[in-house]
C-alpha positions, 0 to 999 in steps of 0.5 A, a space after each residue: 500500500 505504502 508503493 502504491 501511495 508513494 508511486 500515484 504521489 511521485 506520478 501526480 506531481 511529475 508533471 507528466 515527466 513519467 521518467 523522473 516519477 520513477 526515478 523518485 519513487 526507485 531512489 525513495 525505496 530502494 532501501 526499504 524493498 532491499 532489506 525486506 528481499 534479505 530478510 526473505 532470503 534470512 526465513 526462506 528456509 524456515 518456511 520450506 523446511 526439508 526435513 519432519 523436525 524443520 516442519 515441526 519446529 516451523 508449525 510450532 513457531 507459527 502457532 505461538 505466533 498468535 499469541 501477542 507479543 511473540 511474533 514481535 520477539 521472533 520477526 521483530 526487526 524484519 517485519 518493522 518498517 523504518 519507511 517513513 511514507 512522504 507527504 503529497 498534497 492531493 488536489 482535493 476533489 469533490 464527491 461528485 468528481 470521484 463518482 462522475 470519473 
């Protein structure tokens, strides 16, 4: 959700330059979808265990997960976002304008 806003953000105030809109969007977060690629790479092998032990730890990880606190304990620092989303000033648009598009 967060690509999306940042992208129709860069879009809308491009002016029509479509090249430097995603030039923007690319350098604003690069960072961001980089680490969360290494952090898939870090839990790929988790989540595909080879071996009945591997699947049994991986379903008792998932379990406990639900209970609260202990998903922010086992995934903490990969499943935080330091992204902070830009602020873009919308042309606001009437009802009528939505619904009419």
């Amino acid at each position: 959700m967060a690509a999306a806003y940042v992208m129709a953000g860069e879009l809308g105030g491009a002016g029509g330059r479509h090249d430097e809109a995603f030039r923007n969007y690319e350098a604003l977060l690069r960072s961001t979808v980089a680490s969360k690629q290494k952090a898939a790479e870090r839990f790929s092998a988790a989540f595909a265990p080879r071996t009945a032990l591997g699947l049994f730890v991986r379903n008792q990880v998932i379990k406990a997960c639900g209970v609260p606190g202990v998903a922010g304990l086992a995934f903490g620092r990969d499943m935080t976002d330091k992204f902070r989303v830009p602020y873009y000033d919308w042309p606001h648009l009437a009802f009528n304008d939505i619904v009419s598009a």
